[in-house]
C-alpha positions in Angstrom: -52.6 24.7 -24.2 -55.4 23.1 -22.7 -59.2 23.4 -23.6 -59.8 25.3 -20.4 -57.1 27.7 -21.1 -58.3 28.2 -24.8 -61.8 29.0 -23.4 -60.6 31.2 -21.0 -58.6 33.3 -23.2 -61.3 33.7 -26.0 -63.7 34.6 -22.9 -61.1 37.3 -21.7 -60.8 38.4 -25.3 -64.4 39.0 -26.0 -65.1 40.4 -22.6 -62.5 43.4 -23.0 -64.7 44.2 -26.4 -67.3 45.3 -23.5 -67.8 48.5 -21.3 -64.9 47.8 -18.1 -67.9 47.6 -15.5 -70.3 45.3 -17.9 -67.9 42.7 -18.7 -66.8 42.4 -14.9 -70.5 41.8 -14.0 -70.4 39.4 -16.5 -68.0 37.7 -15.7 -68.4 37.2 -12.4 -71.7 35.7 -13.3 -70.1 33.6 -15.6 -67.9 31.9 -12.7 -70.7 31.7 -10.4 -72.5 29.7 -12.6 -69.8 28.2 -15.1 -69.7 24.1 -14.2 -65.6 24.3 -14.3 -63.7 21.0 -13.5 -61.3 20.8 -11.0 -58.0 22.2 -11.1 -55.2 19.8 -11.3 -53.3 18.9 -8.2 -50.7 21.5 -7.4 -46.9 20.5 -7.3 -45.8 19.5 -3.8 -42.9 22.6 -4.3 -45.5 25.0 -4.4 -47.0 24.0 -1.5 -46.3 26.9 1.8 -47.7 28.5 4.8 -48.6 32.0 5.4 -49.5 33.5 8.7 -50.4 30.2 9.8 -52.6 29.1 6.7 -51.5 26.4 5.0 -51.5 27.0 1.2 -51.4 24.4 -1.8 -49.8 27.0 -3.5 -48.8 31.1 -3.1 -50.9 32.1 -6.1 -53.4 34.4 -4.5 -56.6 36.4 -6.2 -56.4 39.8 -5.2 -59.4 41.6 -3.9 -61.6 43.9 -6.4 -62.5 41.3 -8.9 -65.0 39.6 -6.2 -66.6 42.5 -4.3 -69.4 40.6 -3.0 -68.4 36.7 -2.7 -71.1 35.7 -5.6 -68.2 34.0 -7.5 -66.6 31.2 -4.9 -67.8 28.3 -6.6 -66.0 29.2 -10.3 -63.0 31.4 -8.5 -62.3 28.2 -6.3 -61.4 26.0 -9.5 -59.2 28.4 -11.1 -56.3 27.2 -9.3 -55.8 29.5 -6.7 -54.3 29.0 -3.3 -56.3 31.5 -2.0 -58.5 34.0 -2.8 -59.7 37.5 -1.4 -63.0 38.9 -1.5 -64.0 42.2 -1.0 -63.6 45.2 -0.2 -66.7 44.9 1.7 -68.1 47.4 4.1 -70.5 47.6 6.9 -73.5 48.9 4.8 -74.1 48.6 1.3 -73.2 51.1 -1.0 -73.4 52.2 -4.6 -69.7 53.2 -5.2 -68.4 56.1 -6.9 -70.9 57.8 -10.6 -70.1 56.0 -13.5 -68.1 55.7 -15.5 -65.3 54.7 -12.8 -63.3 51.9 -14.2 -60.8 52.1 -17.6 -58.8 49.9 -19.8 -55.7 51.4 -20.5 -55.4 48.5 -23.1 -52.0 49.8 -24.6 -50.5 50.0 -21.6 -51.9 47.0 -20.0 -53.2 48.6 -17.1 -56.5 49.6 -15.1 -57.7 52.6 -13.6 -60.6 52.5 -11.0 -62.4 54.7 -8.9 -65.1 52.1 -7.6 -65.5 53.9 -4.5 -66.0 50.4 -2.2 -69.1 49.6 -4.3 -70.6 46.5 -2.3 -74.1 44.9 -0.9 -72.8 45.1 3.0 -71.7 42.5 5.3 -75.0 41.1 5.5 -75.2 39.7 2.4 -71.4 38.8 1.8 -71.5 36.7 5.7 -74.4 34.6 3.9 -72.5 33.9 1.0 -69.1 32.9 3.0 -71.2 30.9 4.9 -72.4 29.0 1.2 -68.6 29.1 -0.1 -66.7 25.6 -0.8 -65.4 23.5 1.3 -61.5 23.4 1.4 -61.3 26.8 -0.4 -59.2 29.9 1.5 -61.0 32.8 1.4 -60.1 36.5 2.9 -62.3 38.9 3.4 -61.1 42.4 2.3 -62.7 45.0 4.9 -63.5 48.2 4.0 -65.2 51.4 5.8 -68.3 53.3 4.5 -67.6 56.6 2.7 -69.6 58.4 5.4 -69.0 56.6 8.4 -67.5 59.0 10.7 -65.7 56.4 12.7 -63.6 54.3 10.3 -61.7 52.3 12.8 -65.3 51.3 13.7 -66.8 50.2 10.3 -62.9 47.6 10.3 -63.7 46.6 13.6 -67.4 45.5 12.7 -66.2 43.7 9.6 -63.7 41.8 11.9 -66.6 41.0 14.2 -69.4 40.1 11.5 -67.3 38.0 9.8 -65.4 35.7 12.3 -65.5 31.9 11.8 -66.2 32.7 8.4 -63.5 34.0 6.5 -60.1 32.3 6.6 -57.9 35.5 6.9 -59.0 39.3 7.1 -57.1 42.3 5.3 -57.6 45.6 6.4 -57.6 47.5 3.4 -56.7 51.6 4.7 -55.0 52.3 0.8 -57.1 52.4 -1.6 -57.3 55.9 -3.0 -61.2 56.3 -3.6 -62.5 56.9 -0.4 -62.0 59.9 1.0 -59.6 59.9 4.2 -59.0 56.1 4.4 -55.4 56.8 3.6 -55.0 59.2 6.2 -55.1 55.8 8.3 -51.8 55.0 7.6 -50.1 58.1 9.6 -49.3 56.9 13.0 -51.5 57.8 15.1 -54.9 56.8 13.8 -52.7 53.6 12.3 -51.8 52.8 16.1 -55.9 53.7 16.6 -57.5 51.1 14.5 -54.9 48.9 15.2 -55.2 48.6 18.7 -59.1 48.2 18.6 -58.4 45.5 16.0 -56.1 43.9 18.2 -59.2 44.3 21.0 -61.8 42.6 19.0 -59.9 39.5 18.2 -59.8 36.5 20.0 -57.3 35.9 22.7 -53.4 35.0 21.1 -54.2 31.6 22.7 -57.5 30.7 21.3 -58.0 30.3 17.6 -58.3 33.2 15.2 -58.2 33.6 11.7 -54.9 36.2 11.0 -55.1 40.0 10.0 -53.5 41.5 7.2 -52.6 45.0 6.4 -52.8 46.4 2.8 -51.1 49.3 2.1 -50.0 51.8 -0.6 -47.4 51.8 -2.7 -46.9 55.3 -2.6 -45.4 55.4 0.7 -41.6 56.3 1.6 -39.3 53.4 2.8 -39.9 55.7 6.2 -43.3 55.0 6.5 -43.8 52.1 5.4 -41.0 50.7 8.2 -43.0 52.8 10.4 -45.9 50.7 9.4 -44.4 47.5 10.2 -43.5 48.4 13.8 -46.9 49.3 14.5 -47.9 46.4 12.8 -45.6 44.2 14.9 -46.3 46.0 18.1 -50.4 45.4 17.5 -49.6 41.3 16.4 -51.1 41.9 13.1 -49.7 39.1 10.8 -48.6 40.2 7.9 -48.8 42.6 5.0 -50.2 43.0 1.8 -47.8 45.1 -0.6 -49.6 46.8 -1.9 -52.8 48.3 -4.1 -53.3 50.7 -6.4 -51.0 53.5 -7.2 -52.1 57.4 -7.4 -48.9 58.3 -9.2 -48.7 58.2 -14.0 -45.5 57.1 -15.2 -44.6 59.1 -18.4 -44.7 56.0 -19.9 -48.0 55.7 -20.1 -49.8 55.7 -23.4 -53.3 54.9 -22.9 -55.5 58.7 -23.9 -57.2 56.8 -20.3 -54.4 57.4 -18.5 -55.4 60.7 -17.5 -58.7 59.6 -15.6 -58.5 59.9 -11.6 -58.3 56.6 -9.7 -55.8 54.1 -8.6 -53.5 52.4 -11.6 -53.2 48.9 -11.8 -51.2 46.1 -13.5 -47.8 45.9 -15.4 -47.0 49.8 -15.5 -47.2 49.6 -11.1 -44.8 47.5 -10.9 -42.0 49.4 -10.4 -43.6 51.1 -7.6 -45.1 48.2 -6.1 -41.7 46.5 -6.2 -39.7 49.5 -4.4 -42.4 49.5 -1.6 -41.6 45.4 -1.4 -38.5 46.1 -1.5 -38.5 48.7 1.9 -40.9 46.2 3.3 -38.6 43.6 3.4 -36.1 45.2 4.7 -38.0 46.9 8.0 -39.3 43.4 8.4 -36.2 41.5 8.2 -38.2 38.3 8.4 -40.5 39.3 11.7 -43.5 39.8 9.1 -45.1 37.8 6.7 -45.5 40.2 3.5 -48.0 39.3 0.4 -46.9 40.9 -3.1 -49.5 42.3 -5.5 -49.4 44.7 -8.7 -48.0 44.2 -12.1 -47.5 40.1 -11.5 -48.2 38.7 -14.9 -45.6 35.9 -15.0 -43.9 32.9 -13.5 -40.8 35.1 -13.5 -42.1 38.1 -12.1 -43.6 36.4 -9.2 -40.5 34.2 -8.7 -38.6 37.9 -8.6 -41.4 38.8 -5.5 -40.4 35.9 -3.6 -37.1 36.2 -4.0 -37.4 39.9 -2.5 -38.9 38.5 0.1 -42.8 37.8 -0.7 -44.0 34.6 1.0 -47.0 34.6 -1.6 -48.7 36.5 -4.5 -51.9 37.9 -5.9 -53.0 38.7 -9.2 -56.2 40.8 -10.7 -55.6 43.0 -13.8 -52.9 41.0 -15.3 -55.8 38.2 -15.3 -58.1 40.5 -17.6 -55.6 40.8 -19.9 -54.0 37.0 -20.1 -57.4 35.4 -18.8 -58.1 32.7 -15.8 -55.2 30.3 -17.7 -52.6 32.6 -16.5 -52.9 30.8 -12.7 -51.7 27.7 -14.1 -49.2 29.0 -16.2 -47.3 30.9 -13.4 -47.9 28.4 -11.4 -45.9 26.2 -13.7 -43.1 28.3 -14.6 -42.9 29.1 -10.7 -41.9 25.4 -9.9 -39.6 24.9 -12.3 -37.5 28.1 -11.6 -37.8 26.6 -8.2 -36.4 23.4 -9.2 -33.6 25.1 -11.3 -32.2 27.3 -8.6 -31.9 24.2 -6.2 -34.6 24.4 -4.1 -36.5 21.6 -2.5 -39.6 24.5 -0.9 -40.9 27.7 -1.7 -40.4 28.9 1.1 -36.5 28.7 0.9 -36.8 31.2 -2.2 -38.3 33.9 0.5 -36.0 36.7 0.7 -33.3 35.0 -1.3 -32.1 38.1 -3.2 -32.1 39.7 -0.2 
């Protein structure tokens, strides 16, 4: 184990002795200001593209651990090879009372009810426009709580933010503002979609791509209904997929009973099945992004084998700390290697 990974675990370890919401502050101040070395080179078999981005490698950091972009400089040498910011919103906003954000330590899990807590776009273009040179950043757009005209507040992220962000995801699933989900029916999906599609630059010119993050606790139905609209609006891909309403019985955490979206290993299942009907609808047409429960080289290998052209991580990372990056990253290319293939991207979709 290298010294950097030592460090980084005894940081993790010490941090989850704090309040949830403390120790993330802290943290994030401790990779905006932490002089980290480099990351070493990634392996060439790692190396894939995504919706037209070219990636040194399909390790991604989910959005919710970098609400505001203050953390680029430190995120950007954790080895990522990409990493999403956000969600961010129109106008600032405080976010949900406290306290809104649980360990489930035993279960190795997180439940959140942040409520989009963010300083605006304001302040997160100025800090895009101060990020790193050569790192790929997404910007995870969110609407206001009381904004009567969601499809709006997406569409002004879009706009504020073009030429700065690499990618955009439009983040209608996350179960703590009221009605976002709602934007996932038909209808209003085909709604924001369209005036998405309307404020984006035309197919010929250059434009960063869109994303779609959605729930995992759709029905194979919708979510194939999703990726039609999707298709039919030339969105480029989809994140699958954030936080889960639903408690397995499993769970054993006394926390496990606060309201909020459920992350890390315990969502997998879910997040898995809704990969799994993803897939399928898109029968290679769409690029799909896998997030929740990933805490291994084998359990992301299993994504992109399902059909996952890349991966993100976030709670698993607050229970293994930052070294986990490298580690998958390392088990990833040798399961690679061992299966008999030359590129990652010949592992999409291979248990398929």
């Amino acid at each position: 184990m290298s010294l950097v990974d030592r460090i980084g675990e005894a940081s993790a370890a010490a941090l989850r002795r704090l309040d949830p919401e403390q120790a993330h502050r802290l943290a994030i101040k401790g990779l905006a200001f932490a002089p980290l070395p480099r990351p070493a080179a990634d392996d060439p078999i790692l190396r894939t593209t995504l919706a037209g981005l070219d990636l040194p490698n399909p390790v991604g950091l989910a959005a919710g651990l970098d609400k505001d972009g203050e953390a680029l400089s430190g995120l950007s040498r954790l080895g990522f090879g990409f990493v999403e910011c956000g969600s961010v919103t129109p106008r600032a906003q405080p976010g949900n009372p406290r306290p809104r954000l649980f360990r489930l330590s035993e279960d190795r899990a997180i439940v959140n009810r942040m409520g989009f807590n963010n300083a605006g776009l304001d302040a997160f273009a100025a800090r895009l426009d101060r990020r790193p040179q050569g790192v790929i950043v997404g910007a995870n757009l969110g609407a206001n709580k009381d904004a009567e005209d969601k499809a709006a507040d997406y569409v002004a992220g879009l706009t504020r933010l073009a030429g700065r962000a690499s990618y955009f995801t439009v983040n209608i699933s996350s179960p703590n503002t009221p009605g976002l989900r709602a934007l996932q029916g038909r209808e209003q999906l085909d709604d924001l979609l369209g005036r998405i599609e309307a404020a984006r630059p035309p197919r010929d010119a250059p434009r960063a791509p869109v994303v779609l993050k959605i729930a995992p606790d759709l029905a194979a139905e919708e979510i194939g209904m999703i990726v039609e609209a999707s298709l039919a609006h030339r969105i480029d891909g989809l994140i699958v997929s954030n936080t889960t309403l639903e408690r397995p019985p499993t769970l054993r955490s006394p926390q496990a009973a606060e309201t909020g979206g459920l992350s890390g290993a315990p969502i997998r299942p879910f997040a898995e099945k809704a990969l799994r009907a993803a897939a399928e609808a898109a029968d290679g047409r769409l690029p799909l992004i896998a997030v929740g429960g990933i805490d291994s080289g084998a359990e992301a290998y299993a994504r992109i084998r399902l059909g996952a052209s890349a991966v993100q991580l976030y709670s698993a990372l607050i229970y293994e700390g930052p070294g986990l990056v490298a580690r998958i990253k390392r088990d990833l290319a040798a399961r690679l290697r061992a299966d008999g293939f030359s590129t990652l991207s010949q592992a999409v979709g291979a248990a398929r």
